[in-house]
matplotlib code that plots the C-alpha trace (Angstrom):
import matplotlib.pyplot as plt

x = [-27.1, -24.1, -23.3, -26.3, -25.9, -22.2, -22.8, -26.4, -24.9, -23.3, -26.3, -28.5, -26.2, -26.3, -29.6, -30.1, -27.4, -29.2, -32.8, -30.6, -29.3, -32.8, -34.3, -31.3, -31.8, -35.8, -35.4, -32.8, -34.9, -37.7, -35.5, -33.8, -37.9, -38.2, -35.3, -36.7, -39.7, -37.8, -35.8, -39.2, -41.0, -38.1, -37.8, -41.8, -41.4, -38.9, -40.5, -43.5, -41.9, -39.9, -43.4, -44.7, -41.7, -42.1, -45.9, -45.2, -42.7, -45.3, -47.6, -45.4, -45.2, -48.3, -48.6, -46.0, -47.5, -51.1, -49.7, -47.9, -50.7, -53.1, -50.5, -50.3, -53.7, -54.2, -51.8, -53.6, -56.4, -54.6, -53.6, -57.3, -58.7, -55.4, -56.1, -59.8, -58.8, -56.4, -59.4, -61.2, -58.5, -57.5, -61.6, -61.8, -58.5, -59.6, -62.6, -61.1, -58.3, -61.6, -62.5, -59.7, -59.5, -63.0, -62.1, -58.5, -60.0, -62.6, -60.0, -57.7, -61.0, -61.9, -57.9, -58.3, -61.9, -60.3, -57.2, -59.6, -61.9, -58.3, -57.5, -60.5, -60.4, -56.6, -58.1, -60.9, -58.1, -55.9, -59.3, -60.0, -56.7, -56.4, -59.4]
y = [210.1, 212.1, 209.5, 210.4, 214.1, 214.0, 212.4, 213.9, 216.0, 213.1, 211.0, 213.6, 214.3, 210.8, 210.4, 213.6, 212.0, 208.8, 211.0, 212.7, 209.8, 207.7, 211.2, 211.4, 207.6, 208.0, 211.4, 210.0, 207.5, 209.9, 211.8, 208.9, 208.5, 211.4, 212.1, 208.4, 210.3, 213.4, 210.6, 209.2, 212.1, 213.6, 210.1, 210.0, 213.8, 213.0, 209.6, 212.2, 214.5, 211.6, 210.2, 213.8, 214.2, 210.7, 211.3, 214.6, 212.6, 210.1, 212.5, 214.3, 211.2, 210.3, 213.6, 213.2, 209.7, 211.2, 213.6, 211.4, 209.1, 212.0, 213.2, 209.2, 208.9, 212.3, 211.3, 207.5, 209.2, 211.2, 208.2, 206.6, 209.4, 209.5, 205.5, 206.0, 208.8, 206.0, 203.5, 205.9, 206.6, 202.9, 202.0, 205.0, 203.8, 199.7, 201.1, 203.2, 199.9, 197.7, 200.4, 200.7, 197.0, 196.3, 198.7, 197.3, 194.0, 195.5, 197.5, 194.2, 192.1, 194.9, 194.3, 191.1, 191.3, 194.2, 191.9, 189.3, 191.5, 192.6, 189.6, 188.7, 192.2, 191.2, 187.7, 189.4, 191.7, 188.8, 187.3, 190.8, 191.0, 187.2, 187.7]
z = [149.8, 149.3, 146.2, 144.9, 145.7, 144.7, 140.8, 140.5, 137.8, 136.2, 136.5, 134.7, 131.9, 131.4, 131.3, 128.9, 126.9, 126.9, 125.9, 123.6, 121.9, 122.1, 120.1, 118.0, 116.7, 116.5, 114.6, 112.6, 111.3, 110.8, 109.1, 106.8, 106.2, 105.5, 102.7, 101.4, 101.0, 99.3, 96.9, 96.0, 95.3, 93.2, 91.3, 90.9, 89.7, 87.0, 86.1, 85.1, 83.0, 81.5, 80.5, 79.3, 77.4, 76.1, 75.2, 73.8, 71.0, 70.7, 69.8, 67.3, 65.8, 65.4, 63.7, 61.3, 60.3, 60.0, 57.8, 56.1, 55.4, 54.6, 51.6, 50.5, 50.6, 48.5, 46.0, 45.9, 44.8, 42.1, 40.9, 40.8, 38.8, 36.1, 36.0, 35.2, 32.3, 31.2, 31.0, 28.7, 26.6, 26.4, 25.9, 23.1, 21.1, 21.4, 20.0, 17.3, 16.8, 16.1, 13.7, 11.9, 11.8, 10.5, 7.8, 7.0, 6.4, 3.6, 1.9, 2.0, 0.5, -2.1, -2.9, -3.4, -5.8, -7.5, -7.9, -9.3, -11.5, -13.2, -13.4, -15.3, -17.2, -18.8, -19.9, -21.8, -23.0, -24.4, -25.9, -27.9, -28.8, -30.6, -32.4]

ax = plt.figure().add_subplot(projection="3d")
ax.plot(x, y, z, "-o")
ax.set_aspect("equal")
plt.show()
């Protein structure tokens, strides 16, 4: 018993060096788990704002191209209501063409009967004047 006696404080530091070691590994791992964890969480953290700050742009966007399509749209319209008072205009000036037409082709046929009755006119002229 004196070998036991003699190393009993060597055989318990080894032992608590042993428990020391077997809680050192465990709690390592725990704490490798846990900074895993940490990385994780600080990975999933920045992943969200990555996403906010990517939705956030999206949504500017969006608004730019809303306005964008609201100003088209307004100025679409614009261009409706000028191409209707150009179809007026357009309907009131073929109307006023076919008018002017119509009454270019009687002044061109009373030419031509005038034309005709002075023609006939000179011949009763040159008939008066032989006689």
């Amino acid at each position: 018993m004196s070998v036991f006696s003699d190393n009993l404080g060597i055989i318990i530091t080894g032992i608590t060096g042993a428990i020391g070691g077997i809680v050192a590994f465990f709690g390592g791992k725990n704490l490798k788990k846990s900074e895993e964890k940490k990385s994780e969480s600080t990975a999933n953290i920045e992943i969200g704002k990555a996403y906010q700050q990517m939705a956030e742009q999206n949504n500017e966007f969006m608004k730019s191209l809303r306005e964008k399509v609201d100003f088209q749209t307004r100025e679409i319209e614009g261009f409706k209501d000028e191409n209707r008072d150009q179809r007026k205009d357009l309907k009131a000036l073929h109307s006023e063409m076919s008018t002017l037409t119509n009454e270019n082709n009687n002044l061109k046929q009373m030419v031509v009967e005038l034309k005709l009755e002075n023609k006939n006119l000179l011949e009763e002229i040159k008939k008066y004047r032989k006689i």
